[in-house]
C-alpha angles and dihedrals in degrees: 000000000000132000140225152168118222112231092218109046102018092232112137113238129203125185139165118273093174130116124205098185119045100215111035101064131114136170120291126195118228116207133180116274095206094043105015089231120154108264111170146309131264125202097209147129094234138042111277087220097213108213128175121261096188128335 
């Protein structure tokens, strides 16, 4: 799990970096939960699932 602040709203966001399955993975946008502003890309096979630490 990394962490993040977002530069709009302050809340901490974590989400999942992590990838289970070498070849089917592909970037994934994170955006904030509370303000919906663009955070980070993940190259992953999942869904990183943001979710806020504090506001």
């Amino acid at each position: 799990m990394k962490r993040v602040q977002c530069p709009n709203c302050g809340a901490i966001v974590e989400y999942d970096d992590k990838s289970v399955w070498e070849g089917n993975r592909d970037f994934e946008e994170v955006n904030c939960p509370n303000c919906d502003e663009y955070l980070t890309r993940v190259f992953t096979d999942g869904f990183p699932n943001p979710h806020i630490i504090k506001k």
